[in-house]
C-alpha positions in Angstrom: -64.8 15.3 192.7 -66.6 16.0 189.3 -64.8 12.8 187.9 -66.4 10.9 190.7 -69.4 12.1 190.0 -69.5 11.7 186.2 -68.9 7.8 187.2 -72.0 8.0 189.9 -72.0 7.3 193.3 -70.6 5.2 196.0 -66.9 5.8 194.4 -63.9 7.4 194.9 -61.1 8.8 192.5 -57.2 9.7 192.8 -56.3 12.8 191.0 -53.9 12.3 188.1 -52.1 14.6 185.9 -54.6 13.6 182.9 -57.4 15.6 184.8 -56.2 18.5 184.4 -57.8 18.1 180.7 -61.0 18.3 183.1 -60.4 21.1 184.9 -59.7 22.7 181.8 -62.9 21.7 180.3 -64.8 22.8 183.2 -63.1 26.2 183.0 -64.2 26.5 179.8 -67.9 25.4 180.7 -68.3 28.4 183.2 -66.7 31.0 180.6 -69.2 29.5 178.0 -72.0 30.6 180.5 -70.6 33.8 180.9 -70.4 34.2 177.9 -73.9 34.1 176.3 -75.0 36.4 178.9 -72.5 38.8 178.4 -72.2 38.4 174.4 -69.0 37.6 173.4 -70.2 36.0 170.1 -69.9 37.7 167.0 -70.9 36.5 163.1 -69.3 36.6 160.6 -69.9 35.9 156.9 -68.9 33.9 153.7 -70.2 34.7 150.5 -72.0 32.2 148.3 -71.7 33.2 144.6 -73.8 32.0 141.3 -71.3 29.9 139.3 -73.3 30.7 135.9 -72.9 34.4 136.3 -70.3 35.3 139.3 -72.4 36.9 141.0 -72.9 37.1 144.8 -76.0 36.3 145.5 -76.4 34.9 149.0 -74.0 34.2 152.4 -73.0 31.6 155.2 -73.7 33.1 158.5 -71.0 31.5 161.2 -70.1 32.4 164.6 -67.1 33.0 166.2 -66.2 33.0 170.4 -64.5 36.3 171.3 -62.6 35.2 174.3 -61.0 37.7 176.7 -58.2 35.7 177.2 -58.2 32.7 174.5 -58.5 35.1 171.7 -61.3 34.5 169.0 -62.3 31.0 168.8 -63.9 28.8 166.3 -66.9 26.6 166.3 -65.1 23.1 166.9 -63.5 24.8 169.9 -66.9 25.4 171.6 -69.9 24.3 170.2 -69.5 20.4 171.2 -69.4 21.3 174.9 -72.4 23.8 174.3 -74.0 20.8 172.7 -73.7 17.9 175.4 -74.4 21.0 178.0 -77.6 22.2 176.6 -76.2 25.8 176.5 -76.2 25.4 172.4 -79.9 26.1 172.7 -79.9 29.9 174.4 -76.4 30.4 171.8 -78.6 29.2 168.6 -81.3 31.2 169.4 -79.1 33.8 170.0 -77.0 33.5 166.6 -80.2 33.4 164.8 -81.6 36.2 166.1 -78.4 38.4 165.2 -78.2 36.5 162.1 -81.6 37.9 160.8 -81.3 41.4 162.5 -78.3 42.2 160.3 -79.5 39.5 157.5 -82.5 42.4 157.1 -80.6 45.1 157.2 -78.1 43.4 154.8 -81.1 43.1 152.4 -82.1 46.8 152.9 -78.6 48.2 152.2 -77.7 45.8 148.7 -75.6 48.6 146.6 -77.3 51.0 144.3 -78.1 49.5 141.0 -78.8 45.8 141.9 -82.5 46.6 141.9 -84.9 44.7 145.1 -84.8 41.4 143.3 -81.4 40.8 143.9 -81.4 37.3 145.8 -79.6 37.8 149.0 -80.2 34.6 150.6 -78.6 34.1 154.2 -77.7 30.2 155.3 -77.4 29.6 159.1 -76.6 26.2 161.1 -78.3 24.4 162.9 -77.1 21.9 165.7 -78.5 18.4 166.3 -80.5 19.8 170.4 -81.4 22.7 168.4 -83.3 21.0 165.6 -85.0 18.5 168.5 -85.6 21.3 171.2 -89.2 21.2 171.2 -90.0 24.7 171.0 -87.8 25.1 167.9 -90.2 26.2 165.2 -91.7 28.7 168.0 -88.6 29.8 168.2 -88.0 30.6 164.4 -91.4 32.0 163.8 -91.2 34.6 166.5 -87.5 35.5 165.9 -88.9 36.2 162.4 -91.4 38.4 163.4 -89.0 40.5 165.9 -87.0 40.8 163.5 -88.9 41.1 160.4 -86.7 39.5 158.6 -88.3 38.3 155.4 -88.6 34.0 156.0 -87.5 33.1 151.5 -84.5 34.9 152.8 -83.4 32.4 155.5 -82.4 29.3 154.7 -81.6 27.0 157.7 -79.0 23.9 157.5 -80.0 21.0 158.7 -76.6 17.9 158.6 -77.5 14.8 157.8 -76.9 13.5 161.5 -79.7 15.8 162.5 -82.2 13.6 160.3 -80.8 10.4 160.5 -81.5 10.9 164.5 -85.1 10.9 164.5 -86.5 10.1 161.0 -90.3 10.2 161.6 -89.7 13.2 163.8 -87.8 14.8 161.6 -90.2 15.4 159.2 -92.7 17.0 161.1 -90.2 19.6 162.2 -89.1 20.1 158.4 -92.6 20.3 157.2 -93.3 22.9 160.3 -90.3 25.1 159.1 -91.0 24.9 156.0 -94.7 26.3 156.6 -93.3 29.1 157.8 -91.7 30.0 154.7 -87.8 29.7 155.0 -85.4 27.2 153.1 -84.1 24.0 153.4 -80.4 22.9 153.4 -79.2 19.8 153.6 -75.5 20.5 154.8 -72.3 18.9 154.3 -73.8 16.1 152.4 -71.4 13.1 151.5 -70.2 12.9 155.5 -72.7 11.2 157.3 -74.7 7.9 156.7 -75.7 9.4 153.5 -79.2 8.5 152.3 -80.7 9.6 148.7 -84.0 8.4 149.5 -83.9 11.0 152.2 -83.5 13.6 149.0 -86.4 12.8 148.0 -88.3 12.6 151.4 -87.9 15.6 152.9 -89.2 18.6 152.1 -85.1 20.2 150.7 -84.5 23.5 148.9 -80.5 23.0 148.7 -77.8 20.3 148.2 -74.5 21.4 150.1 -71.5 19.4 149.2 -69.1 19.1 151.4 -65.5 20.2 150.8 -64.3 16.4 151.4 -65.6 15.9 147.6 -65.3 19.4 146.4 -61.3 19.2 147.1 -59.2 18.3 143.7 -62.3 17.8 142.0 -60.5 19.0 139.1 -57.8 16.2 139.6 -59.4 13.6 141.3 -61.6 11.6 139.3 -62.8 9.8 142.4 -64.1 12.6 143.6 -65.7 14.4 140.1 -67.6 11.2 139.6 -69.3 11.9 143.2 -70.0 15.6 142.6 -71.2 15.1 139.2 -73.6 12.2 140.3 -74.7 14.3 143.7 -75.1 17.4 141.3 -77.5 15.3 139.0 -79.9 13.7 141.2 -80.2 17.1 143.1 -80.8 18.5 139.9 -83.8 16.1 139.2 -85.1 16.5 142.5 -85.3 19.8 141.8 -82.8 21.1 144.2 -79.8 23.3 143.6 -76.4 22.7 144.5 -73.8 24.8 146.4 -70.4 23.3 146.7 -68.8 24.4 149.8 -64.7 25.2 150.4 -63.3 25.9 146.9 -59.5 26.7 147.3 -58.5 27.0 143.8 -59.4 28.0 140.5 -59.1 24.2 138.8 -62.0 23.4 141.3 -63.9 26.3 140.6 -63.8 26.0 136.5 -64.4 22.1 137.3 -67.6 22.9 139.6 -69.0 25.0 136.4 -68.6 22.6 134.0 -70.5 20.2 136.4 -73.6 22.3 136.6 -73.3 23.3 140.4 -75.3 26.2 141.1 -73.4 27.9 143.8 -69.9 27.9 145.4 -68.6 29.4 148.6 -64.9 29.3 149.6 -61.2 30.7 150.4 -60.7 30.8 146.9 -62.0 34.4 146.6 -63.4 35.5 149.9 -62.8 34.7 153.5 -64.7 35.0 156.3 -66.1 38.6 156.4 -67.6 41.8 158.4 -71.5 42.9 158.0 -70.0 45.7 156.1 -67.8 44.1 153.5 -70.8 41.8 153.1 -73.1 44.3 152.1 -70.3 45.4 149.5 -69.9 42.0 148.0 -73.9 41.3 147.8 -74.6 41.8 143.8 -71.3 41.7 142.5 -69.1 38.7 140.6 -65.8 37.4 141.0 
């Protein structure tokens, strides 16, 4: 029936062992539903540390699907179907409503001895309906007030899909955003139909390379050239550089000796709790 109608009307279909993929998918539509409105998501964080002095100084928030019966489930295993859905607009504004609740209280609990100034800047993603929805910036700039979460401390990334979408309209809704205050990422840069006039055109706090450059950096010439040349037009533009999914210490000494600002990665912290977070916050590797 749903096959039928997914190919319009007027038609008819024979069931086949190869729909069972879309029972299954539909299965896991309805739990998605369920899910949001009985919160099964939780986030989680990743540190992002200052390569000059070790410290950590900022975190990746990323969410995580709690099934009752699936077990805990990453973002590739949900997010696309709450994309083409629509349901990835109520579950964004939920993440980033949690995200700043405990981002705040995060910032209020940094350990004794790293004094108020201690950067503790929280990154959170954005999907391609989200960035479009039109009541998007609404959205931010209330979530900001109910949660008083201070807006320097959020910085929202934006892929480069998400721009290349909609150029004209995209920045309008940059420049809105960034009237409120908060920061600009440009994620997993080096994936998509890469632009570096689109460095300069919108309104960017961060670079974020992604780990498809970043891996073997420190054996791979190929791939130093690219981070070293990303690194220094960022650089000029005035935007710092976080190199995402460092696995080894080669990369890491490599990254350094390139200038990247920050670094985030397996190599010395996975995914983490609220609480372990708040531990990290102000200290070095």
């Amino acid at each position: 029936m749903y096959r039928g109608k997914s190919e319009g009307k007027d038609c008819y279909q024979v069931f086949s062992p190869g729909m069972d993929h879309s029972l299954e998918y539909l299965e896991l539509e309805e739990d998605l539903r369920k899910a949001i409105e009985c919160g099964e998501f939780r986030v989680y964080y990743q540190p992002q540390l200052l390569l000059s002095t070790g410290e950590t100084v900022g975190y990746e928030v990323l969410v995580r699907w709690e099934h009752p019966e699936r077990g805990l489930l990453g973002p590739s295993e949900f997010v696309p179907l709450a994309e083409e859905t629509g349901m990835i607009i109520p579950l964004g504004r939920w993440v980033l409503t949690e995200a700043c609740r405990q981002g705040r209280i995060l910032r209020e609990e940094i350990p004794p001895g790293t004094g108020p100034g201690t950067p503790s800047r929280m990154s959170v993603n954005l999907s391609v309906r989200q960035f479009h929805y039109p009541e998007f910036v609404e959205d931010v700039s209330a979530i900001l007030a109910e949660t008083g979460m201070d807006p320097p401390d959020l910085a929202l990334e934006i892929t480069e899909s998400v721009k290349m979408e909609k150029g004209p309209g995209a920045v309008g809704i940059l420049q809105a955003l960034k009237g409120l205050g908060v920061m600009l990422v440009m994620d997993d840069f080096g994936t998509g139909y890469s632009s570096f006039t689109n460095l300069k055109t919108f309104p960017l706090d961060v670079l974020k390379i992604d780990r498809s450059m970043v891996e073997g950096v420190d054996r791979d010439p190929e791939n130093r050239a690219l981070v070293l040349a990303s690194t220094g037009l960022a650089h000029v533009l005035g935007l710092d550089v976080v190199a995402e999914g460092v696995e080894t210490a080669g990369e890491l000494d490599e990254l350094r000796s390139m200038g990247c600002d920050l670094t985030q990665g397996n190599y010395w912290q996975r995914l983490c709790s609220a609480e372990t977070m708040t531990e990290l916050l102000g200290m070095g590797f």
